[in-house]
C-alpha positions in Angstrom: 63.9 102.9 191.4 66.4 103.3 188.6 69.1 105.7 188.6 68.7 108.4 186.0 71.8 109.9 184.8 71.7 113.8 185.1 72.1 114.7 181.2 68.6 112.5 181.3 67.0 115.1 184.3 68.1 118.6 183.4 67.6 117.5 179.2 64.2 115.7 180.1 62.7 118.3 181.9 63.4 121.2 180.0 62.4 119.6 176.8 59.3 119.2 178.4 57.6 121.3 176.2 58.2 120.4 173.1 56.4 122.3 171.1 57.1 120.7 168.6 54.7 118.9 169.3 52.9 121.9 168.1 50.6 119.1 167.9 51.9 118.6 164.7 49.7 121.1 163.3 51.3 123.2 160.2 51.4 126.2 159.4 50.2 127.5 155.7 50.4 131.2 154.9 46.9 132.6 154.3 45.6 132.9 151.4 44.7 136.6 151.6 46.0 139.0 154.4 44.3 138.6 157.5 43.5 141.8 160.2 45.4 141.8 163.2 43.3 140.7 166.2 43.4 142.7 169.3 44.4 139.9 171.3 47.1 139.3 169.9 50.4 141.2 168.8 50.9 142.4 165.1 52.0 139.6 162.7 54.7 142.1 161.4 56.2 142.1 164.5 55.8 138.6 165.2 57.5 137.6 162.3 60.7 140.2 162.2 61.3 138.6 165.9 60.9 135.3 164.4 63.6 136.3 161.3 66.0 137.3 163.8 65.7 134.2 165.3 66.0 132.2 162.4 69.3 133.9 161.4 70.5 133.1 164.9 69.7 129.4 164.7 71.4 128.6 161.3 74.5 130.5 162.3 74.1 127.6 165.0 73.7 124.7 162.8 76.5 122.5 162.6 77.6 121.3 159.3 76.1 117.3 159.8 73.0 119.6 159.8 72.8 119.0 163.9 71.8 121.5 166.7 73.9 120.5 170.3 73.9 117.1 170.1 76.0 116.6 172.4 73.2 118.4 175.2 70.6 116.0 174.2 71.2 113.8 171.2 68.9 114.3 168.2 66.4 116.0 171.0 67.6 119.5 170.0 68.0 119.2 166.7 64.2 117.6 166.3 62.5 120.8 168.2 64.6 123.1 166.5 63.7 121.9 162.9 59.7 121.5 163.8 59.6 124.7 165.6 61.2 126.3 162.4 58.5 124.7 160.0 56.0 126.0 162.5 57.5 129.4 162.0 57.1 129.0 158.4 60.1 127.6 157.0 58.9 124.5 155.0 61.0 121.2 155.0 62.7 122.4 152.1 64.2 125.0 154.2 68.7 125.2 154.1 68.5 125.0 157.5 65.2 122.5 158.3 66.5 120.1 155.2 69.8 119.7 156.7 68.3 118.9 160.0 65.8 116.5 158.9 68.5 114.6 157.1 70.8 114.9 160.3 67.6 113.0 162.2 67.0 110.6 159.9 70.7 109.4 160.6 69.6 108.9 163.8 66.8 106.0 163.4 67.5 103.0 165.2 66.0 99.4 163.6 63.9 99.5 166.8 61.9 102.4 165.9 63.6 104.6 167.9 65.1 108.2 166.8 67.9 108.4 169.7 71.5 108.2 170.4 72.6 106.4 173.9 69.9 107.4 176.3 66.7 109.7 176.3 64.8 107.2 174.1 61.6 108.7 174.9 61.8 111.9 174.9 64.4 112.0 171.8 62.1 110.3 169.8 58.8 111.5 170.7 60.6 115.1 169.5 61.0 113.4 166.2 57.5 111.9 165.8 56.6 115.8 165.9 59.5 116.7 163.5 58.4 114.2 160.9 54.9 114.8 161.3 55.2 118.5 160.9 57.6 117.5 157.5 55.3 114.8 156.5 54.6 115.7 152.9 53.4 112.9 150.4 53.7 110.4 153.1 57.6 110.6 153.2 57.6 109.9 156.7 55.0 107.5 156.9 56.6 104.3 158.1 59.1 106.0 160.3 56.2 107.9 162.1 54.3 104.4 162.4 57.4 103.2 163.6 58.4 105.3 166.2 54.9 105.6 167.5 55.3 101.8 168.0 58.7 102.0 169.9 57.4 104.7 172.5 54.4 102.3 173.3 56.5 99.8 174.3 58.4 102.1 176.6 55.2 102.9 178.6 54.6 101.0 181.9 51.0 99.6 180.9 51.0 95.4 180.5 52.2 93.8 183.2 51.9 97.4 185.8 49.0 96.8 188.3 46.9 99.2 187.2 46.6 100.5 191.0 50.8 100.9 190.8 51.2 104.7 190.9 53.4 104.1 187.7 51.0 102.6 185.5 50.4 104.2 182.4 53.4 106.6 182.7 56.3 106.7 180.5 59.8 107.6 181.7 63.5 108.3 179.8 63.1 105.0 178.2 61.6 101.3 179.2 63.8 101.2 183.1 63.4 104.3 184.1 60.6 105.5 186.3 58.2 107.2 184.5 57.7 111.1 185.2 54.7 113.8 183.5 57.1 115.3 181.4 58.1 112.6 179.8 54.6 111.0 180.3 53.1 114.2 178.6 55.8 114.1 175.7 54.1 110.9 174.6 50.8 112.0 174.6 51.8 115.2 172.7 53.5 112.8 170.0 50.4 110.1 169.9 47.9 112.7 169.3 50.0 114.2 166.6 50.8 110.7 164.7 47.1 110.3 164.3 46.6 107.7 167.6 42.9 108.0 168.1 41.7 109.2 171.6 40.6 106.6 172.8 43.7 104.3 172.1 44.9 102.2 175.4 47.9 103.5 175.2 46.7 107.1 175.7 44.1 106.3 178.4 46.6 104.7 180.3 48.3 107.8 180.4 45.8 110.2 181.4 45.6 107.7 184.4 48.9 108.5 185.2 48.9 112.1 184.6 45.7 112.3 186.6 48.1 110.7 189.6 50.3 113.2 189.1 47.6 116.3 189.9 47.7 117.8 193.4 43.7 117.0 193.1 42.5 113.8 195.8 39.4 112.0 195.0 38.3 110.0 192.6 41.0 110.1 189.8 44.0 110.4 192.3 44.6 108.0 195.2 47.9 109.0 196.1 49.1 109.9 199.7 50.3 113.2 198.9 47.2 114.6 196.8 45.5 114.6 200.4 48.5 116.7 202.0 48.5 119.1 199.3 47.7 122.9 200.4 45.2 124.8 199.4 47.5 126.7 197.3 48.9 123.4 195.4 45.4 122.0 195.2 44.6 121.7 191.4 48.4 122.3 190.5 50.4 119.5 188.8 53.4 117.8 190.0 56.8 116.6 188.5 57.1 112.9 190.0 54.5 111.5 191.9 57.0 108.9 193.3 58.5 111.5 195.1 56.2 111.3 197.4 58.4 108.3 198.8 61.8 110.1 198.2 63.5 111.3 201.6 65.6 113.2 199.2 63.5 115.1 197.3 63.1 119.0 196.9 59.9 118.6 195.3 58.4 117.3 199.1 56.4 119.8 201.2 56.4 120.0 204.8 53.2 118.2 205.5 54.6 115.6 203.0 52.6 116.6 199.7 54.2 117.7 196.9 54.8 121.3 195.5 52.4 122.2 192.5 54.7 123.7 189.2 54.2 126.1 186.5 55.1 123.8 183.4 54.1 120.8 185.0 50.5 122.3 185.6 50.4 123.5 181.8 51.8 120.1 180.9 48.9 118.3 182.7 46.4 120.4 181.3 47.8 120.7 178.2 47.8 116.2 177.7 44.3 116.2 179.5 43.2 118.5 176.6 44.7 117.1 173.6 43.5 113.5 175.1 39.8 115.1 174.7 39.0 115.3 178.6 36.9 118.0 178.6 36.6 121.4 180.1 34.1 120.4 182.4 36.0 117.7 184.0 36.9 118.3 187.7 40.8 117.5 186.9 40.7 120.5 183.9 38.7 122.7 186.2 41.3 122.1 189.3 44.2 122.7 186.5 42.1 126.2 185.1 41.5 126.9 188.9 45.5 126.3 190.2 46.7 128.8 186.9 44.0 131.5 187.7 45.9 132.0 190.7 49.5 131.5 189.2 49.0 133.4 186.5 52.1 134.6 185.1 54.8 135.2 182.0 57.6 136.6 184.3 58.6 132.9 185.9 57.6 129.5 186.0 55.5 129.1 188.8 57.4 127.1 191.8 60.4 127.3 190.0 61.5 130.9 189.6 63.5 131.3 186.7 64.4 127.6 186.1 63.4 126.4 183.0 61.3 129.1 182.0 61.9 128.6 178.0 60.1 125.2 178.5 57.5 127.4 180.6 57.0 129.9 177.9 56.4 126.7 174.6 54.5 124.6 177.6 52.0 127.8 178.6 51.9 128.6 175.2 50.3 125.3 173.9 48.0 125.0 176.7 46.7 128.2 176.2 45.9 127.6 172.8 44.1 124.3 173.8 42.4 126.0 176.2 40.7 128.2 173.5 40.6 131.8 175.2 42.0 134.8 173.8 41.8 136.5 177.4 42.3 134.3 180.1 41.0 135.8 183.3 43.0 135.2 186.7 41.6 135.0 190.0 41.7 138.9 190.6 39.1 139.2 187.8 42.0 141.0 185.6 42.0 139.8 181.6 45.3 138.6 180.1 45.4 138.8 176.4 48.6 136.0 176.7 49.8 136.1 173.2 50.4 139.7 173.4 51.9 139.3 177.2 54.0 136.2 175.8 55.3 138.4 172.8 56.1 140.8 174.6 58.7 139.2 177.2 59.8 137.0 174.5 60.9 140.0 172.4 61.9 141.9 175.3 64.6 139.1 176.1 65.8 138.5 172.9 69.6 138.9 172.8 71.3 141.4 169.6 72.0 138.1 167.8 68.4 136.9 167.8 68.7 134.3 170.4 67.9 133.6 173.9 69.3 131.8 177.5 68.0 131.3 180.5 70.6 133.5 183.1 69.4 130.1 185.3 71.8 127.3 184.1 69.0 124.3 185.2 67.7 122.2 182.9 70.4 123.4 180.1 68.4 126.5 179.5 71.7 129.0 179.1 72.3 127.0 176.5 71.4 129.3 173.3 70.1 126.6 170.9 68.1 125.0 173.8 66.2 128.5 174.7 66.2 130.1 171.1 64.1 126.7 170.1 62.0 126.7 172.7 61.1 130.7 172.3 60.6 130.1 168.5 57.9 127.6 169.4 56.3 129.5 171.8 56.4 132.5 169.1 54.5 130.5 166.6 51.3 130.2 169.4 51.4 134.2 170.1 49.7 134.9 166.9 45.9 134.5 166.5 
């Protein structure tokens, strides 16, 4: 198993969410106003925390029109501009112009959109950038041609497809694939237009599938059948860990510990690959948050990376189609509102955030302040 350098780990797996990969999906103002809904919080409100936030971000902006770059490449700087144009700022935006000419600096003859490592995760961020930016096909053949690149990082021809690793994706074409970069992909795929059915996707629903705390038929892994009943249903980072002496993620009995964002990553991928709510994996996934429910941590992980909790949970909830999702106590959770509300409530004078938890690069303010914005966008109805 290939070393991964830990800039790649603690990036990787906070980006995880990636909104931006809002599913690509923009954002128009409505044509006439629209009524507040109940489950949801007030648009006004939505919006002067989402200003705030905005002024916070461009005082961050560097003057090359990059966000961090030295945290995660062009990683940052992608989810920052799409979660922006999400928010409402179109691509002729100060701050989302500069940006989007910052990334297109950054793509490589290869297809790629990185700088010296993170390939995958880099440039699936800026598949959802330009998509989200895409107007009159400006972005076209780089789209095309990062969607490309990112299939040939995926282990699919030439993995047995019985290897636990088949149809995963990892950092970039060495490393050993993982669900957050594996659900990165997916997100990015789906949003370039990749039909449902592609190979490419269906080989990675097998993996993610693999990478669910849910034995049977879709999961033949030695650690599904160790899980407890508490993990059962619940997602998993690594499902090679399973094999790792050294791993925290490793249970007593020798399963693996279920996660907040990884769960909402699973069932987020299975989702937008068009598995359907009455499959036994999404059911297991629906089952495993019912009784996690929550927007004060990340499930398994306390306080570490919680931003890419917040854009993960977010997304899936929206996928998932319910204004009031109902935990296993029978109480009703109307999530945008509950979302909104801890967002706001942690929102520092400035009009960013951090994570008090330094993992995963989360006290960084451009890191946390993108990932919030892109959760924002999902609160309202």
């Amino acid at each position: 198993m290939a070393a991964v350098p830990r800039t790649a780990r603690t990036f990787a797996a906070l980006t995880l969410a990636f909104g931006l990969i809002a599913l690509a999906v923009p954002r128009t103002a409505p044509a006439a106003p629209v009524a507040d809904s109940p489950a949801a919080p007030p648009a006004a409100d939505v919006k002067g925390v989402l200003d705030k936030a905005y002024a916070a971000l461009k005082a961050k902006q560097n003057d090359d029109g990059s966000f961090a770059p030295k945290l995660g490449g062009p990683g940052i700087t992608a989810l920052t501009a799409a979660a922006l144009i999400r928010a409402g700022h179109g691509a002729d935006d100060p701050v989302v112009a500069k940006a989007l000419k910052y990334l297109e600096t950054r793509v490589k003859p290869d297809g790629g959109v990185y700088d010296k490592g993170l390939a995958n995760y880099t440039t699936c961020l800026a598949i959802m950038t330009f998509k989200e930016a895409n107007k009159d096909g400006k972005y076209d053949k780089v789209i095309e041609s990062a969607t490309k690149f990112v299939k040939g990082l995926q282990y699919g021809e030439g993995t047995d497809p019985k290897d636990v690793k088949f149809g995963g994706t990892g950092y970039d074409g060495k490393s050993r694939p993982d669900l957050s970069n594996t659900q990165f992909f997916v997100e990015a795929l789906v949003a370039a237009g990749t039909p449902k059915d592609d190979p490419a996707i269906k080989k990675a629903v097998a993996f993610i599938s693999r990478s669910q705390n849910l034995p049977g038929e879709f999961n033949d892994q030695p650690y599904a059948a160790k899980a407890s009943d508490d993990d059962k249903g619940g997602f998993v980072y690594n499902p090679l860990d399973q094999s790792n002496d050294k791993s925290d993620k490793r249970t007593a009995d020798g399963g693996l510990r279920s996660e907040g964002g990884m769960t909402y990553a699973g069932l987020k991928s299975f989702l937008y690959a068009g598995v359907g709510k009455d499959d036994p994996r999404v059911k297991a996934a629906v089952g495993w948050i019912k009784r996690h429910y929550t927007v004060d941590e990340n499930p398994g992980m306390g306080k570490a990376g919680l931003f890419y909790y917040y854009q993960t949970f977010a997304k899936a909830m929206t996928a998932l189609g319910e204004d009031e999702f109902e935990d296993a106590k029978g109480v009703k959770h109307p999530w945008r509102k509950e979302l909104f509300e801890k967002l706001k409530a942690g929102q520092k004078p400035d009009g960013s955030w951090a994570n008090d938890n330094k993992a995963f690069l989360e006290n960084q303010p451009e890191l946390a302040t993108a990932f919030a914005v892109l959760a924002l966008t999902y609160c309202e109805k």
